[in-house]
FIMAR-429394 format. One line per field, with one value per residue: residue in one letter; z, y, x of N, C-alpha, C, O in turn. Coordinates in nm, 4 decimals, always signed. Layout:
N
r <- [A, ...];
n_up <- [Z, ...];
n_north <- [Y, ...];
n_east <- [X, ...];
ca_up <- [Z, ...];
ca_north <- [Y, ...];
ca_east <- [X, ...];
c_up <- [Z, ...];
c_north <- [Y, ...];
c_east <- [X, ...];
o_up <- [Z, ...];
o_north <- [Y, ...];
o_east <- [X, ...];
//
This chain:
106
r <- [X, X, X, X, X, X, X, X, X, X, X, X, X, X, X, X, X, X, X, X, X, X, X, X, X, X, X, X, X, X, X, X, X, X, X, X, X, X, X, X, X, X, X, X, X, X, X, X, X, X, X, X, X, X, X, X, X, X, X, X, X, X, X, X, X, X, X, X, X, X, X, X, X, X, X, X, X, X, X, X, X, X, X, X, X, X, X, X, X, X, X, X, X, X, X, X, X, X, X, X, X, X, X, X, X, X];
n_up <- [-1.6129, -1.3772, -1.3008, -1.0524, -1.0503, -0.8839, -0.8355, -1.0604, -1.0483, -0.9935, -1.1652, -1.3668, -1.7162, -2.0296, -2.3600, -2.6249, -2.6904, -2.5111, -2.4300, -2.1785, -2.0418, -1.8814, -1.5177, -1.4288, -1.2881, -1.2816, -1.3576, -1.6919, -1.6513, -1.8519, -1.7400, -1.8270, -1.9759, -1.8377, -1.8506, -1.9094, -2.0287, -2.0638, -1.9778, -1.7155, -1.7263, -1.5699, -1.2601, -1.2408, -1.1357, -1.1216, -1.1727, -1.3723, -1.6565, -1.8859, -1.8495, -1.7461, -2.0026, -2.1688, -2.0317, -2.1030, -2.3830, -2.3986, -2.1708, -2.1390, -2.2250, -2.4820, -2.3920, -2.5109, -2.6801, -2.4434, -2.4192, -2.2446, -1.8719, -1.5858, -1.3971, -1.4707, -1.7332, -2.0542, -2.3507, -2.6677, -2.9194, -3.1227, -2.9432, -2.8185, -3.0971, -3.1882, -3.2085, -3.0101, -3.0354, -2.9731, -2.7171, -2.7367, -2.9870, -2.9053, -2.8548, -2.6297, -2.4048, -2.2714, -1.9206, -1.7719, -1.4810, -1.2551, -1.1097, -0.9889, -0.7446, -0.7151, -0.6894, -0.4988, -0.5896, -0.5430];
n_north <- [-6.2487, -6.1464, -6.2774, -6.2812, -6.2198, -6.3887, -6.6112, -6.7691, -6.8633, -7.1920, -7.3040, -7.5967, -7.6070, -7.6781, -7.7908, -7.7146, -7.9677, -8.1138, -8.1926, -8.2032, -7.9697, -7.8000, -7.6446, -7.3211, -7.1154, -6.8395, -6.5069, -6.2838, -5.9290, -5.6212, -5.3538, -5.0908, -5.1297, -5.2276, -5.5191, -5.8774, -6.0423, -6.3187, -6.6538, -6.8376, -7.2132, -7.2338, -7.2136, -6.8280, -6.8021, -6.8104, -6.8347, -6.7224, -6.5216, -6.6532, -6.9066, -6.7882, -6.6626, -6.9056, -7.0052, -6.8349, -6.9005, -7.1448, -7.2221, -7.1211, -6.9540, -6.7290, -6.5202, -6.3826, -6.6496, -6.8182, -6.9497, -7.0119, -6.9330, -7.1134, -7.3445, -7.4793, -7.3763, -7.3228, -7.3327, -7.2941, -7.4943, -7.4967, -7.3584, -7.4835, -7.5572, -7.2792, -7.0603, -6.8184, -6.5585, -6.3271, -6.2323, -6.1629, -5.9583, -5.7453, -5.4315, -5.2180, -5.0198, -4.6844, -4.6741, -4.4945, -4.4009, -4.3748, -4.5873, -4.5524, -4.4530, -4.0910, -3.8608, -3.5547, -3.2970, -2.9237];
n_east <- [-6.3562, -6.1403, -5.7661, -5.5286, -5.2181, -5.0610, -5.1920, -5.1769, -4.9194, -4.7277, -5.0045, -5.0848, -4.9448, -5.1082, -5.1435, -5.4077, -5.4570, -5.4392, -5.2148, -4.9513, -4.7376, -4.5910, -4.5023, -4.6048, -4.3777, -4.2325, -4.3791, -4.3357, -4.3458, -4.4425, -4.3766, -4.4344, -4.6225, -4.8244, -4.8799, -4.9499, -4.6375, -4.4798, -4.4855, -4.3189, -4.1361, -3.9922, -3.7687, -3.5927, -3.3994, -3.1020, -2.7963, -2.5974, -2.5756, -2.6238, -2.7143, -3.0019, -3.0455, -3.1170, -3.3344, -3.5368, -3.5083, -3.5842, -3.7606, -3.9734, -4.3132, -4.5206, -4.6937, -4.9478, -5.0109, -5.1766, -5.4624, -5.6968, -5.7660, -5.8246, -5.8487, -5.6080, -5.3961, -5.4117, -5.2894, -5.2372, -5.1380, -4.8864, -4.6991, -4.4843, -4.2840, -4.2442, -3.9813, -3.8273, -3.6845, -3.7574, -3.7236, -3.4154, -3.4110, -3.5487, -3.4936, -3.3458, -3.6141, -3.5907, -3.6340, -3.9281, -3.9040, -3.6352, -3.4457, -3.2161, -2.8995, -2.8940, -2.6915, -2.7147, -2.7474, -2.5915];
ca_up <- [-1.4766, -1.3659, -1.2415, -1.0244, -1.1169, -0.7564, -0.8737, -1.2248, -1.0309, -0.9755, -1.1939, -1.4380, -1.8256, -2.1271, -2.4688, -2.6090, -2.7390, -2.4034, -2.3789, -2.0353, -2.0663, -1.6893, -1.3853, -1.4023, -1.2296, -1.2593, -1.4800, -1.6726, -1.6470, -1.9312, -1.6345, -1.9257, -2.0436, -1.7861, -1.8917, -1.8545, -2.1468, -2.0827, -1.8302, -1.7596, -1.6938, -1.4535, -1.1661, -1.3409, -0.9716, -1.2038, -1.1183, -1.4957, -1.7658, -2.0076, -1.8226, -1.7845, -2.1538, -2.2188, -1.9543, -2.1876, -2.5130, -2.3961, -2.1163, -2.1435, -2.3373, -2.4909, -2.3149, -2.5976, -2.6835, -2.3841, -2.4939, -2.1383, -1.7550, -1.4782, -1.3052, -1.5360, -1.8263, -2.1859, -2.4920, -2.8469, -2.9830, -3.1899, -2.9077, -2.8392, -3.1786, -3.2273, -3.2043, -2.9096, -3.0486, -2.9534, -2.5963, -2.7412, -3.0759, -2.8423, -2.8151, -2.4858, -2.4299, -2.1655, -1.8180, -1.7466, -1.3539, -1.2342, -0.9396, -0.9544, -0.6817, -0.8104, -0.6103, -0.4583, -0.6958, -0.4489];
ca_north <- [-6.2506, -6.1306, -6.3527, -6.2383, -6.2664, -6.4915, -6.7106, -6.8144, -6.9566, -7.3405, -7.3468, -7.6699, -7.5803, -7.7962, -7.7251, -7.7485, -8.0953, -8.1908, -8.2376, -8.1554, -7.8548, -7.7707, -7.5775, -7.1957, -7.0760, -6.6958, -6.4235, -6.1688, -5.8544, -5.5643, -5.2665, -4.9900, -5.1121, -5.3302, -5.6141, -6.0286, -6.0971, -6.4391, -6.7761, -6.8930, -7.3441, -7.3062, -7.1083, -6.7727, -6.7793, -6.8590, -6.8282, -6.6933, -6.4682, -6.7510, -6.9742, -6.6884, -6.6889, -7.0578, -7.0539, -6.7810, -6.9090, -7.2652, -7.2487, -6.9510, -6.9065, -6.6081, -6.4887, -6.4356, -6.7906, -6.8559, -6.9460, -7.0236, -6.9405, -7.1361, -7.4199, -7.4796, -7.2976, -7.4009, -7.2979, -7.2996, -7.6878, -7.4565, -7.3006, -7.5078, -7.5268, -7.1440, -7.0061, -6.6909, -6.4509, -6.1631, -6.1056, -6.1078, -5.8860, -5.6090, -5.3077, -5.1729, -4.8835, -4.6136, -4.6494, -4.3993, -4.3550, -4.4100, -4.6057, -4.5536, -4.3643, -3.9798, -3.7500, -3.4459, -3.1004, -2.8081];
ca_east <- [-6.3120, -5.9619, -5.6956, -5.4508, -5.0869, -5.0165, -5.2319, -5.1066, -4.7562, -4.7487, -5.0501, -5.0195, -4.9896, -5.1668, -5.2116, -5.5773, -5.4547, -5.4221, -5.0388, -4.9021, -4.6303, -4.5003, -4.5628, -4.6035, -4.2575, -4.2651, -4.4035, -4.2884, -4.4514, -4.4129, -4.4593, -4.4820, -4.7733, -4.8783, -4.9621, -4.8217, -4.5633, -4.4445, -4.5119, -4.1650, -4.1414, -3.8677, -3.7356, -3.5353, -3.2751, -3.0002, -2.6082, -2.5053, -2.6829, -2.6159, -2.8328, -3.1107, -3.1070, -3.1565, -3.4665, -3.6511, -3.4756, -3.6118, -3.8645, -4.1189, -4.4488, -4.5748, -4.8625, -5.0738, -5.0426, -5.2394, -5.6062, -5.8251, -5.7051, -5.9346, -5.7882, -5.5335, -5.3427, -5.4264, -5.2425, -5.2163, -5.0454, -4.7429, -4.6221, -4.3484, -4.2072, -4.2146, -3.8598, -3.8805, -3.6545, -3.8305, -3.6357, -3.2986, -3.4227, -3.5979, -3.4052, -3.3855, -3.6367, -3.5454, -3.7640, -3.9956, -3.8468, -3.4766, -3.4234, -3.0950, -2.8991, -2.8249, -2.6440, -2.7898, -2.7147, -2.5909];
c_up <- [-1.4723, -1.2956, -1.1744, -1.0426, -0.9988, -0.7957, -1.0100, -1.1840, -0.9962, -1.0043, -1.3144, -1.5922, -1.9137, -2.2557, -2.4738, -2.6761, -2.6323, -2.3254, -2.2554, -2.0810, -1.9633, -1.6168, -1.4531, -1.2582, -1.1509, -1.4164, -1.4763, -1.7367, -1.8020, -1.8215, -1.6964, -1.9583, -1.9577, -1.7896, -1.9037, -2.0185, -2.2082, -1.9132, -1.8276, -1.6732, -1.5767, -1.4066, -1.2348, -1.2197, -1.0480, -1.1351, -1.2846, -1.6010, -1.8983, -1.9784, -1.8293, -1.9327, -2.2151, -2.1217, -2.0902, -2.2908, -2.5355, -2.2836, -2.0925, -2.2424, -2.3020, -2.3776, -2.3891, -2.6715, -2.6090, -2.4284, -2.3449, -2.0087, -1.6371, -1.3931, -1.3186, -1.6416, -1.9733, -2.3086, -2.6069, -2.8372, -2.9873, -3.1196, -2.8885, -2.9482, -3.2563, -3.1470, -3.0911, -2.9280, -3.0080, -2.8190, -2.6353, -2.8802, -3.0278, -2.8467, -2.6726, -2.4874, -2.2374, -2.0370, -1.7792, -1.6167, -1.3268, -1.1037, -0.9158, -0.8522, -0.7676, -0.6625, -0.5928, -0.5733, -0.5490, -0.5292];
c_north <- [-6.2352, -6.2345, -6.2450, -6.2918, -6.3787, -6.6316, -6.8395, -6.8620, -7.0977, -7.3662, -7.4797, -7.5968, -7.6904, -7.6989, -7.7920, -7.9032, -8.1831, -8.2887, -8.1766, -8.0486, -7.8742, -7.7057, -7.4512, -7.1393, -6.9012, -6.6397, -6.3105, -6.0467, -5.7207, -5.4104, -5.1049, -5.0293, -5.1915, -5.4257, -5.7638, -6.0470, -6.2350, -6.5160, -6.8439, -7.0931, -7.3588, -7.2102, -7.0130, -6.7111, -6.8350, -6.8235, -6.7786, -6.6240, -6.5748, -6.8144, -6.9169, -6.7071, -6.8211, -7.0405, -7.0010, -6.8280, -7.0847, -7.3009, -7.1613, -6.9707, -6.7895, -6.5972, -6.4678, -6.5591, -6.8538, -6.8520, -6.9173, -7.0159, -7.0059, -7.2061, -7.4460, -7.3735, -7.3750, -7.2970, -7.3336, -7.4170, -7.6331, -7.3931, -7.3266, -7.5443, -7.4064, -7.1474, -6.8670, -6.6096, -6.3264, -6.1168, -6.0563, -5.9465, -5.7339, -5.5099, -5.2434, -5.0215, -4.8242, -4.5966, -4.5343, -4.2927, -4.4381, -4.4446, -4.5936, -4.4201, -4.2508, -3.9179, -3.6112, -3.3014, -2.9995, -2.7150];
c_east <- [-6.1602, -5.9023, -5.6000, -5.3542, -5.0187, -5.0612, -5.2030, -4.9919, -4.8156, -4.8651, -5.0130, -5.0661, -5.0232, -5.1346, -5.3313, -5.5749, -5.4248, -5.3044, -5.0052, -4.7361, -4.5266, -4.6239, -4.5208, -4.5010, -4.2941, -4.3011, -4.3291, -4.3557, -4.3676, -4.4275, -4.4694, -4.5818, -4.8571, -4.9640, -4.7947, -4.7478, -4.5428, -4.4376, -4.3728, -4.2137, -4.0600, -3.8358, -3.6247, -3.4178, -3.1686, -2.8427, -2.5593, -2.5996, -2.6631, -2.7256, -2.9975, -3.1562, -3.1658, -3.2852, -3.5299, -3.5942, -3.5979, -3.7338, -3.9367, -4.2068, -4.4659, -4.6493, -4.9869, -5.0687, -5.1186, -5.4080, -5.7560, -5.7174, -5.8171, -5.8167, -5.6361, -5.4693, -5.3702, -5.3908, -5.2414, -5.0473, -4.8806, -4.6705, -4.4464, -4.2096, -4.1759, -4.0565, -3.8768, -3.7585, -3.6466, -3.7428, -3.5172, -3.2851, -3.4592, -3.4966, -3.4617, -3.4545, -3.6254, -3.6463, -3.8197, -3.9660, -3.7097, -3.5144, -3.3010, -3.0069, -2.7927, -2.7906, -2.7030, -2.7375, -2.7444, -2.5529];
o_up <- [-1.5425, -1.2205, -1.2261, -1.0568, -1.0359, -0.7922, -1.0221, -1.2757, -0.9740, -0.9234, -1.3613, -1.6079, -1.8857, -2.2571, -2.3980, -2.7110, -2.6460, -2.2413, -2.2455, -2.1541, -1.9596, -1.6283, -1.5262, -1.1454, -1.0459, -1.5290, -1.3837, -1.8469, -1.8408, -1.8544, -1.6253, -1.9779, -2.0035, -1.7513, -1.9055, -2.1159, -2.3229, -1.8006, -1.9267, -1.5862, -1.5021, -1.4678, -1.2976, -1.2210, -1.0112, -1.0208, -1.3049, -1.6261, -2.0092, -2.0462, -1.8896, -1.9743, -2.3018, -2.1875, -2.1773, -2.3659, -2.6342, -2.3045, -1.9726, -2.3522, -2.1934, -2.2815, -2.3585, -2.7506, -2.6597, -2.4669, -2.3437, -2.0170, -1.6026, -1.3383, -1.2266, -1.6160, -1.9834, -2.3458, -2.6207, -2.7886, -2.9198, -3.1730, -2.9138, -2.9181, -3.3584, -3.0517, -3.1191, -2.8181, -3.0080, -2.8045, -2.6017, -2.8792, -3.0823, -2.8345, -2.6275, -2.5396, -2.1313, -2.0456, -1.7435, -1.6162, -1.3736, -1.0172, -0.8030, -0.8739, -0.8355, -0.5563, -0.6968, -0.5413, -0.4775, -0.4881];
o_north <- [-6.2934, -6.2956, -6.1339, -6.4139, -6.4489, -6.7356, -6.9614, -6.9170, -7.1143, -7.4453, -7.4651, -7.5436, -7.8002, -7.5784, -7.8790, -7.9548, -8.3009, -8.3779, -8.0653, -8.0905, -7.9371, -7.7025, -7.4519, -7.1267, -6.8600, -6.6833, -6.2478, -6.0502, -5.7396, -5.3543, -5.0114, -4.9376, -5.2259, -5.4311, -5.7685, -6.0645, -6.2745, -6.4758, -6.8976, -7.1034, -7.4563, -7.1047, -7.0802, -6.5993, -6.9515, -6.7799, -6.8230, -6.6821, -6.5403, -6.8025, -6.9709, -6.7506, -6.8251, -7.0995, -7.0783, -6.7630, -7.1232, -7.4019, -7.1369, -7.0076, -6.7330, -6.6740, -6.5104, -6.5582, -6.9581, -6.7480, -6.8464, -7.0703, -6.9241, -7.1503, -7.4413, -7.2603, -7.4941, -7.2018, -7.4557, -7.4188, -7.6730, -7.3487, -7.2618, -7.5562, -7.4060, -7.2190, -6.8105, -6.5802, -6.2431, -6.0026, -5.9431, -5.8602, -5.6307, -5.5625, -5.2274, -4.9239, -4.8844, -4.5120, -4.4539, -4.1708, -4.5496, -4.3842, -4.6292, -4.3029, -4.2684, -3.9292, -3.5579, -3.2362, -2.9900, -2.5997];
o_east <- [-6.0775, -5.9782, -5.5881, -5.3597, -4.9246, -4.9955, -5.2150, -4.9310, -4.9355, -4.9136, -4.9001, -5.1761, -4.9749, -5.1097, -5.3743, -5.6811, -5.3917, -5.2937, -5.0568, -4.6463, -4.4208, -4.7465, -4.4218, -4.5486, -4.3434, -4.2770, -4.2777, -4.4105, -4.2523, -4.5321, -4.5060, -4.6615, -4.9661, -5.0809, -4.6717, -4.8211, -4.5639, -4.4082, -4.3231, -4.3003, -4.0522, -3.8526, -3.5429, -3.3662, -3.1542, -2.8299, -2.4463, -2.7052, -2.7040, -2.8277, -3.0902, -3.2636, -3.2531, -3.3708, -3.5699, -3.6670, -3.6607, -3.8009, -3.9501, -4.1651, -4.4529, -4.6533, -5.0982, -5.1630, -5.1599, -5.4614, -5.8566, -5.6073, -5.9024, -5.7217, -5.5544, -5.5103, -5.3404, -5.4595, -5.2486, -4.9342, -4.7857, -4.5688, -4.3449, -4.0908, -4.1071, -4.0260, -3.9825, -3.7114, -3.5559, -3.6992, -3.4825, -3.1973, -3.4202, -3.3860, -3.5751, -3.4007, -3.6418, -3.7353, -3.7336, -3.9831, -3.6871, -3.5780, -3.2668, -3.0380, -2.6916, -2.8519, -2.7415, -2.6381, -2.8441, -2.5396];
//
């Protein structure tokens, strides 16, 4: 059964050991391949890209760490002592469409 992505905010997270995590803030989406990346713990309305980084350095789960979606969220025990690397290691790949404004060619 699908979930919709509205639904997955201010759900509560567990692991399957039945520890309490947080609240489901916002997600973040991968929209090349579309599909959910990561559940962030805390609102990502920040005032500084430093802070930004400490949310996902410090409050985000994978997404395939996630094990069951119903009422709740339930993950895998080791998530929170995995290290999350992976956003700052990515290399930026080039978007498929520009939203950016181009000037007309006469």
């Amino acid at each position: 059964m699908a979930t919709r992505i509205s639904q997955l905010l201010g759900m509560d997270v567990y692991t399957d050991n039945a520890q309490y995590i947080g609240k489901i803030y916002d997600v973040i989406l991968d929209l090349q391949k579309g599909e959910i990346i990561r559940l962030t713990l805390e609102p990502i309305k920040v005032a500084s890209k430093d802070e930004a980084k400490r949310i996902f350095r410090e409050k985000t789960i994978m997404y395939k760490s996630v094990k069951a979606v119903e009422k709740i969220v339930i993950i895998s025990p080791s998530v929170q002592s995995q290290p999350t690397e992976e956003v700052e290691a990515e290399p930026e790949k080039p978007l498929p469409y520009s939203y950016r404004y181009r000037k007309p060619t006469t």
